[in-house]
C-alpha positions as CSV (number, residue, x, y, z in Angstrom):
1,X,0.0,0.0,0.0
2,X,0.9,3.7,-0.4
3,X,0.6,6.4,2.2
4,X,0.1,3.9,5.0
5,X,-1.6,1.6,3.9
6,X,-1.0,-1.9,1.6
7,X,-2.1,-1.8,-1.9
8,X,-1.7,-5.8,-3.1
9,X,-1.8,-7.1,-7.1
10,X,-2.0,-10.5,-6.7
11,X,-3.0,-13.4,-9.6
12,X,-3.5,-17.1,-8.7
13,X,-0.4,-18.2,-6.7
14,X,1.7,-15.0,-7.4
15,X,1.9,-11.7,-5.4
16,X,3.1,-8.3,-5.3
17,X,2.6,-5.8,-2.3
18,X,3.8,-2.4,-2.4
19,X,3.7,-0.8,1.1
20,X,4.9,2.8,2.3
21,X,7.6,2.9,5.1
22,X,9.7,5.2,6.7
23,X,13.1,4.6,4.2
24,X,10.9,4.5,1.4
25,X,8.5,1.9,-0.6
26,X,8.9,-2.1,0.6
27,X,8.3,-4.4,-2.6
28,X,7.3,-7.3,-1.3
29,X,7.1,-10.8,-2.9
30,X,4.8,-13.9,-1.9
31,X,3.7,-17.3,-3.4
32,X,5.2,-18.9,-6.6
33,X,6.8,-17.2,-9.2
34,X,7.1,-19.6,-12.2
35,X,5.9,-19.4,-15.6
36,X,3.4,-21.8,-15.8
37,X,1.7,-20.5,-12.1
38,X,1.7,-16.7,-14.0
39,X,2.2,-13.3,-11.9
40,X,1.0,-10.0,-11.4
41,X,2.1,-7.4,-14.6
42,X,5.0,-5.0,-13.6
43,X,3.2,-2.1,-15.3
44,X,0.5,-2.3,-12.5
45,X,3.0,-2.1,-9.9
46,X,5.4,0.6,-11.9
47,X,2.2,2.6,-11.9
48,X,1.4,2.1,-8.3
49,X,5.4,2.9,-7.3
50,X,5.0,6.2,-9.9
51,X,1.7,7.4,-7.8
52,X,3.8,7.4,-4.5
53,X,5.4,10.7,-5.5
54,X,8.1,11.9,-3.9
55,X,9.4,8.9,-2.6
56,X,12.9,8.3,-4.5
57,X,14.1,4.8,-3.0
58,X,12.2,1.4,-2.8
59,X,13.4,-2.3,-1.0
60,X,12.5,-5.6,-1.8
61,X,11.6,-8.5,0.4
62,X,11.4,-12.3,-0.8
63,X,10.5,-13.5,2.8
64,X,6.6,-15.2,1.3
65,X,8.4,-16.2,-2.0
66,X,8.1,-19.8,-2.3
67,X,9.9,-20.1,-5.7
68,X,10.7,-18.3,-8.7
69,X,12.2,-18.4,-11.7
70,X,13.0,-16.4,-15.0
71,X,9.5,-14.8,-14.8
72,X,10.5,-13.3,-11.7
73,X,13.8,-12.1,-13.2
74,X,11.6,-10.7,-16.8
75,X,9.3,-9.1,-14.0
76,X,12.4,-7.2,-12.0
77,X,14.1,-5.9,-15.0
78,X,10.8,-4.3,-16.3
79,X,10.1,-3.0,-12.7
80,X,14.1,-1.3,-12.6
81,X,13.5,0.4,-16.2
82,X,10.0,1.5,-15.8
83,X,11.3,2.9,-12.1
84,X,14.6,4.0,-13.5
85,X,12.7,6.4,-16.2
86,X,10.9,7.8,-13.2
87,X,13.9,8.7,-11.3
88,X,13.6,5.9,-8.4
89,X,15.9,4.2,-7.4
90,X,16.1,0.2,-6.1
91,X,17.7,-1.3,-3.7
92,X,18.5,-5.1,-4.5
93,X,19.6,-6.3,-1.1
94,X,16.2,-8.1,-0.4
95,X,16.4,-10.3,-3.6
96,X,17.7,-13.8,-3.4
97,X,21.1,-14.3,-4.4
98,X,20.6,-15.7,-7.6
99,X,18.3,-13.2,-9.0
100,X,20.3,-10.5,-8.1
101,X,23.4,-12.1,-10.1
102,X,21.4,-13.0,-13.1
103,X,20.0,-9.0,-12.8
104,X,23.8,-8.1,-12.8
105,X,25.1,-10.7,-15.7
106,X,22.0,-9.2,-18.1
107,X,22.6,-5.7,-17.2
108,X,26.0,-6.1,-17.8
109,X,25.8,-8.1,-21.0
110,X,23.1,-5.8,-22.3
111,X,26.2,-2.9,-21.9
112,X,29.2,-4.5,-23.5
113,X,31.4,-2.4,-26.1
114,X,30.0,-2.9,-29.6
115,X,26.9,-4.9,-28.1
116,X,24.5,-2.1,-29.0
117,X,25.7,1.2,-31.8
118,X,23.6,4.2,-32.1
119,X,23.3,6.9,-34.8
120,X,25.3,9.7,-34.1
121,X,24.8,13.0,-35.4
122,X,26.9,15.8,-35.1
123,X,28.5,18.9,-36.8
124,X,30.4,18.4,-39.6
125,X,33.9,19.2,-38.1
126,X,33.1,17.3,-35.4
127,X,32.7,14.1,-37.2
128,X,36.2,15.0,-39.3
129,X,37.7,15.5,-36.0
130,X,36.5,12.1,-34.5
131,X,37.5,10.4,-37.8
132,X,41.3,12.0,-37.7
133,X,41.3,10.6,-34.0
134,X,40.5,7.2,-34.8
135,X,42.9,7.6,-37.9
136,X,46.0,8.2,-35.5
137,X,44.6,5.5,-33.4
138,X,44.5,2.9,-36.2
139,X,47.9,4.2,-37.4
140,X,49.5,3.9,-33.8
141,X,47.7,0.6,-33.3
142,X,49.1,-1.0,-36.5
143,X,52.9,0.2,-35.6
144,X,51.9,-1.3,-32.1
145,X,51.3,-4.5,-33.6
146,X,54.0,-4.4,-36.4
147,X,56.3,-3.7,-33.7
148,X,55.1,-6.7,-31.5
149,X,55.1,-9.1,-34.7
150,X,58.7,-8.1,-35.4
151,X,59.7,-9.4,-31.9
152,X,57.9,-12.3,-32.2
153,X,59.6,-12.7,-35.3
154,X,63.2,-12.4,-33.6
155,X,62.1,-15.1,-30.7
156,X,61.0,-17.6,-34.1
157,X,64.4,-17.1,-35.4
158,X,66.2,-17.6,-32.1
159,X,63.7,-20.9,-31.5
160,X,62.2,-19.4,-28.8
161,X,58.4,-18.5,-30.0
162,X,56.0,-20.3,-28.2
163,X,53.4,-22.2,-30.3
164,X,51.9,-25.6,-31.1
165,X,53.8,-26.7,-34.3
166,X,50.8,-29.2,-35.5
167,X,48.9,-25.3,-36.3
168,X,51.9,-24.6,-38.1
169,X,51.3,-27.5,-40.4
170,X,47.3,-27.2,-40.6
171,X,47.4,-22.9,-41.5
172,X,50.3,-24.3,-44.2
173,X,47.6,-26.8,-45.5
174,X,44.9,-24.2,-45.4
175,X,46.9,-21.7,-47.5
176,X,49.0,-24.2,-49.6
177,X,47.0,-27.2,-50.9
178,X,43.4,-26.3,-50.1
179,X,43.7,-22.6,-52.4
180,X,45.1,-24.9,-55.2
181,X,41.3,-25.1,-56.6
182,X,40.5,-21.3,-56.9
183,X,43.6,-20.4,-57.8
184,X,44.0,-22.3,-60.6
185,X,40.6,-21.4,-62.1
186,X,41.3,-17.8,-61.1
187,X,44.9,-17.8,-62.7
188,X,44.3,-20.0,-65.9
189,X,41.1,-17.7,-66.6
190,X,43.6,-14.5,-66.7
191,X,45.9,-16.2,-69.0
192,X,42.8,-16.6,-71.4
193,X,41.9,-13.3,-70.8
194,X,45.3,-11.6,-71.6
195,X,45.8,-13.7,-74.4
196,X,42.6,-12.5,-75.7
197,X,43.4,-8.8,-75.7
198,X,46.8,-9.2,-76.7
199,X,45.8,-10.9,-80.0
200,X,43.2,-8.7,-80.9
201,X,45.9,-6.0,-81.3
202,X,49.0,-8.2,-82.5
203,X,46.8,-9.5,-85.3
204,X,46.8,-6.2,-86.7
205,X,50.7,-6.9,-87.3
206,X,50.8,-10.5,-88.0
207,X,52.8,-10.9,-84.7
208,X,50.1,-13.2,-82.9
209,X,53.5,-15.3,-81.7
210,X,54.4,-12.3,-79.2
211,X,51.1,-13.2,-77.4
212,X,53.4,-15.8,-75.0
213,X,55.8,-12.9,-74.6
214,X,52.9,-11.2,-73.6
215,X,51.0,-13.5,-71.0
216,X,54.3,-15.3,-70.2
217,X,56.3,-11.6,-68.9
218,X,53.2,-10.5,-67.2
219,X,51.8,-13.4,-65.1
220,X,55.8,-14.4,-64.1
221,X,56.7,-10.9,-62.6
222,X,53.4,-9.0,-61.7
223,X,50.1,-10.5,-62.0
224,X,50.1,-14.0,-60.7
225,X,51.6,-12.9,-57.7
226,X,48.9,-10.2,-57.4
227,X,45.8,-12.5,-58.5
228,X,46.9,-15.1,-56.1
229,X,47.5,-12.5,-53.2
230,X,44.0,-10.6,-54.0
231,X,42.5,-14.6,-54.1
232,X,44.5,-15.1,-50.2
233,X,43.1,-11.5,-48.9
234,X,39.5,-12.7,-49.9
235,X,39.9,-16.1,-48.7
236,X,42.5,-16.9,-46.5
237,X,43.0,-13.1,-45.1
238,X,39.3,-12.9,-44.2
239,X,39.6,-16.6,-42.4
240,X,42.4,-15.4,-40.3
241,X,39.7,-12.0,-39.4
242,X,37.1,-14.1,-38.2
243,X,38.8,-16.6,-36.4
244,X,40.9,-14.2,-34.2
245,X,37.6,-12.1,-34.0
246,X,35.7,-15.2,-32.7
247,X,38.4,-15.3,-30.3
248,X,38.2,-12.2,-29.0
249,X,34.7,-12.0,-28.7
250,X,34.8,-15.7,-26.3
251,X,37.4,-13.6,-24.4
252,X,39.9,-16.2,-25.6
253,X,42.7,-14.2,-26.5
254,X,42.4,-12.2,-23.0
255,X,42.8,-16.4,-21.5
256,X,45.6,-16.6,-23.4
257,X,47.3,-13.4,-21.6
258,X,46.2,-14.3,-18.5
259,X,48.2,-17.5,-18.7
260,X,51.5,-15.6,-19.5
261,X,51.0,-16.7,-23.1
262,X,51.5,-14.3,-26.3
263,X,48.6,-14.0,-28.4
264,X,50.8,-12.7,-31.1
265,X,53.7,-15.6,-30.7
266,X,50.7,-18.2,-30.7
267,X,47.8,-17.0,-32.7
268,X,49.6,-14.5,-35.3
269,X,53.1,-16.0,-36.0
270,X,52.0,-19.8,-37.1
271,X,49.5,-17.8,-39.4
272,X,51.9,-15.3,-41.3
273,X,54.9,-17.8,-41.5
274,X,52.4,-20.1,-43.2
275,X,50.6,-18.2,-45.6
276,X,54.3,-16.2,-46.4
277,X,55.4,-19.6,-47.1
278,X,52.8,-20.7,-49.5
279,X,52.4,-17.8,-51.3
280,X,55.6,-18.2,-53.6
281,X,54.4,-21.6,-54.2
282,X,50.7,-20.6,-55.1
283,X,52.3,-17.9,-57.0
284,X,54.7,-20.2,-59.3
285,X,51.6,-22.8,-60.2
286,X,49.5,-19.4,-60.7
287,X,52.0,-18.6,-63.5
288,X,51.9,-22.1,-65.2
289,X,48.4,-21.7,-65.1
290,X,48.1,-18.6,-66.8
291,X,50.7,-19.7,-69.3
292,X,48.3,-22.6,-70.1
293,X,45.5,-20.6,-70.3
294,X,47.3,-18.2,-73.3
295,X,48.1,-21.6,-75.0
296,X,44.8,-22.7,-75.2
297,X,43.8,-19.6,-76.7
298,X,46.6,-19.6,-79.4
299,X,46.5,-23.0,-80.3
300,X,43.0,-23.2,-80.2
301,X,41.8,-19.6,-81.9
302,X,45.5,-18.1,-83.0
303,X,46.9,-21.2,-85.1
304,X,50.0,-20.9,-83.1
305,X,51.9,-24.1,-82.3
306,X,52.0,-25.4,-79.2
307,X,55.7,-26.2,-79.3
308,X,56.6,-22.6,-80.5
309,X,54.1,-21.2,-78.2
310,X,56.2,-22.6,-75.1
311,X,59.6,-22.0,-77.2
312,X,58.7,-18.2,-77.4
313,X,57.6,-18.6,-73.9
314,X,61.2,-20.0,-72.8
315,X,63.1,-17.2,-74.8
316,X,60.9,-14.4,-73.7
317,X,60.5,-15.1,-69.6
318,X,63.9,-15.0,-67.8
319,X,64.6,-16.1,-63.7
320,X,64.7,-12.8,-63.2
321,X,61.3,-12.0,-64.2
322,X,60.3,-14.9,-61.7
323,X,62.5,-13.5,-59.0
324,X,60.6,-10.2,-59.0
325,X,57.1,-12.7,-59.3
326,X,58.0,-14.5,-55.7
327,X,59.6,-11.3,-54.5
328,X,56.0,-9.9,-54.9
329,X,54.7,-13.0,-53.8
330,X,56.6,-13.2,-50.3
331,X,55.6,-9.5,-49.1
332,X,51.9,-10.4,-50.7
333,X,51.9,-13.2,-48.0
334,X,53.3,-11.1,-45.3
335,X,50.9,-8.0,-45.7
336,X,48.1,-10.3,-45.9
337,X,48.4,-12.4,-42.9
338,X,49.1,-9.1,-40.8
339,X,45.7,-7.1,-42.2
340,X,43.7,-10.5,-41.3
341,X,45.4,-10.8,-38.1
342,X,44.8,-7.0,-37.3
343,X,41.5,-7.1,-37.8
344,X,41.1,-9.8,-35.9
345,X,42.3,-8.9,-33.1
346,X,41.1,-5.3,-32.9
347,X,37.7,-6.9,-33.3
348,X,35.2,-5.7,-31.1
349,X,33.0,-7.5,-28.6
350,X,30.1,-8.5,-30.8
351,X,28.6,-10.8,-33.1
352,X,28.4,-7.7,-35.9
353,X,32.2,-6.7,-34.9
354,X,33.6,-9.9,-36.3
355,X,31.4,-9.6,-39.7
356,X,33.3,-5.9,-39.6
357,X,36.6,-7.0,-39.3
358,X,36.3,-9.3,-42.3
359,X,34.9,-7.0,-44.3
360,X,37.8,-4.9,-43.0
361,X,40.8,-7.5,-43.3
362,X,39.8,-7.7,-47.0
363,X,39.5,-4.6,-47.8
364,X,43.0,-3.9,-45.8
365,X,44.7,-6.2,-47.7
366,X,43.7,-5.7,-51.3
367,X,44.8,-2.0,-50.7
368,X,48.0,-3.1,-49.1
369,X,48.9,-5.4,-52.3
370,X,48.3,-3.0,-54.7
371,X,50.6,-0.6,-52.6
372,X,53.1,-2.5,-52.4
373,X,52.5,-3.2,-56.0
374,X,53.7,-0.3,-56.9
375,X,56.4,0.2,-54.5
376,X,58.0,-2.7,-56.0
377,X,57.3,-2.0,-59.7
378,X,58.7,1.8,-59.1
379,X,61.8,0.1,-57.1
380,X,62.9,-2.2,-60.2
381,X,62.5,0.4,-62.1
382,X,64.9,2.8,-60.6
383,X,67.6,-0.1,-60.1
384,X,66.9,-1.0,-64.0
385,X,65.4,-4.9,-63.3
C-alpha cells in the first residue's frame, strides 16, 4: 500500500505488495513465481510505485516467496527500467542471491562495447575530427602491432616462440593445398583473358607469336603474384579475421594473456609464416596456369603451335622476371596475414564486430597489395630490373 496503507496485485499463486515505510516503498514478494503458475504485470506495480510521489528509493523483500524463476527475473528488469525512467531508485539487497546475479550478468551483458551502436549526429567538423582521431589510433595501433610481430619474429628465429607446431602445419595446408582449386581457375582464366586482348591488337601486325611474350612476362613478374594475393586476402586473409575475431569476442585471447602466453607468438606468427610460405608456391603454379590458359587460346583460336608457343615462352620469360614474381609473392603473404590478423584482433565484442573486421581485413589487404605493388614496380624500375 501507499501512504500507510498496503495496496496488493495479486494473480492465482503470485503476489506483489507495495507498502509505504519510513526509508521509502517495501516491494514485497509472496507465493510462486514460475511461468506456468503466472504473476502480477510490472506495469501495475510501476504505476502504483509512480503514484507514490516523492518517494525516490524502494526495498525488496522475498520472505513469502516460495519459488521463482526467470518470470521473476523478466518481472524485476521491467520493474528497474519502468522505475529507472521515473527517477527511483532500487535497492537489490532483499532479492535472493541468484536473481540478483542473473540481474547483474543481463545488465552487464546488455552494456558490452560494440553490443548495442547508435546513430550519431553531429556537426560536420566534429565528425572530421572524430574520424582524424581514430585515424592516428589505427595508425599507432598497427605500428603497435608491427612492432610486437617483429619481436615475435626475432624469438621464431632464435627458436624461442611459443606455439603448437601441428597449427603450423594445418594454416600451411589451409593456405597451400586447399587454395590450389580457386587459384587455378582464377589464374588459368587470366591467361585466357590476356591472351585475348593481346591478339586482338598483334593480329593487326601478324605478330600473334608475341602473345606468349605477352602472357608469359606479365603473369611471371606482376600479376600471378597479385591475382593469387587478391585470391588469399578474400579467402585466407578474411579466415584469419574471423577466427581471431571469434576469439576475441569468447574472451579467448584475454585467457591466453592471462596464462602468460603471447597472443601474437601463438595466434599470429603460425598464421603469417604459413601463408608467407605458401604464397611463392601458389604464385609459381598461378604462373603455369596462366601460361596454359594463353596456349589454349593460341592453339585453339590463333593457329600458333603449341611447341613454338612454349619455345617463345622459354626465350621471352627469364629467372629474373620470376624473382621479382616470388619477390612480390613473399611480401603479398606477409601484408596479408598481418591485415587479417589485425583485424582480428582489434575486433570488437560483438557478433556484428567480427562480420566488420572481415569485411575490414579484406578490404585492408587488397589495398596493401596494390601498394606494395607499386612500390615494388617503381623500385625495379629505378635499379633497371
Amino acid at each position: 500500500m501507499v501512504d500507510g496503507g498496503a495496496r496488493e496485485h495479486a494473480s492465482m499463486a503470485a503476489t506483489a505488495n507495495v507498502e509505504s515505510t519510513a526509508d521509502g516503498l517495501l516491494i514485497s514478494f509472496a507465493g510462486e513465481w514460475k511461468l506456468e503458475t503466472g504473476g502480477p504485470s510490472a506495469e501495475s506495480i510501476i504505476d502504483i510505485v509512480a503514484s507514490a510521489s516523492p518517494v525516490k528509493r524502494a526495498t525488496f523483500s522475498t520472505e513469502g516467496l516460495t519459488g521463482w524463476d526467470s518470470s521473476l527475473l523478466v518481472f524485476l528488469a521491467k520493474l528497474e527500467n519502468g522505475c529507472a525512467a521515473r527517477g527511483l531508485e532500487l535497492d537489490r539487497s532483499g532479492l535472493p542471491g541468484g536473481a540478483r546475479r542473473l540481474l547483474a550478468l543481463a545488465r552487464e551483458t546488455s552494456e558490452r562495447t560494440g553490443a548495442r551502436r547508435q546513430a550519431r549526429h553531429g556537426r560536420f567538423l566534429m565528425r572530421v575530427g572524430e574520424a582524424t582521431v581514430r585515424t592516428f589510433a589505427g595508425a599507432g595501433a598497427l605500428l603497435e602491432f608491427i612492432g610486437d610481430v617483429f619481436l615475435a619474429s626475432l624469438r621464431l628465429l632464435a627458436g624461442r616462440a611459443r606455439f603448437r607446431r601441428k597449427d603450423l602445419v594445418l594454416f600451411l595446408q589451409q593456405a597451400g593445398a586447399d587454395a590450389v582449386p580457386i587459384a587455378s581457375l582464377i589464374s588459368f582464366l587470366v591467361g585466357v583473358i590476356l591472351s585475348f586482348i593481346g591478339s586482338v591488337q598483334l593480329a593487326r601486325f601478324g605478330a600473334q607469336i608475341y602473345v606468349a611474350d605477352l602472357v608469359g612476362i606479365a603473369m611471371a613478374r606482376v600479376l600471378g603474384a597479385v591475382m593469387t594475393g587478391v585470391i588469399m586476402a578474400g579467402r585466407t586473409g578474411a579466415a584469419y579475421a574471423a577466427q581471431l575475431g571469434t576469439m576475441q569476442v569468447n574472451d579467448e585471447i584475454d585467457a591466453l594473456r592471462t596464462l602468460g602466453i603471447s597472443p601474437v607468438e601463438c595466434l599470429v606468427l603460425p598464421r603469417m609464416v604459413a601463408l608467407a610460405a605458401m604464397m611463392p608456391l601458389l604464385t609459381l603454379y598461378a604462373d603455369l596456369m596462366g601460361i596454359l590458359g594463353g596456349l589454349t587460346v593460341s592453339v585453339g583460336m590463333l593457329g600458333v603451335g603449341g611447341r613454338q608457343y612454349l619455345t617463345e615462352t622459354f626465350a621471352a620469360v627469364h629467372l629474373r622476371q620470376i624473382g621479382i614474381g616470388l619477390f612480390h609473392a613473399a611480401v603479398f603473404g606477409v601484408l596479408v596475414a598481418l591485415a587479417g590478423c589485425l583485424r582480428g584482433m582489434r575486433c570488437g565484442r560483438s557478433s556484428a564486430a567480427v562480420g566488420a573486421a572481415t569485411t575490414s581485413a579484406v578490404v585492408t589487404g587488397i589495398v596493401w597489395i596494390v601498394v606494395a605493388t607499386a612500390i615494388i614496380t617503381a623500385g625495379c624500375n629505378v635499379l633497371g630490373i
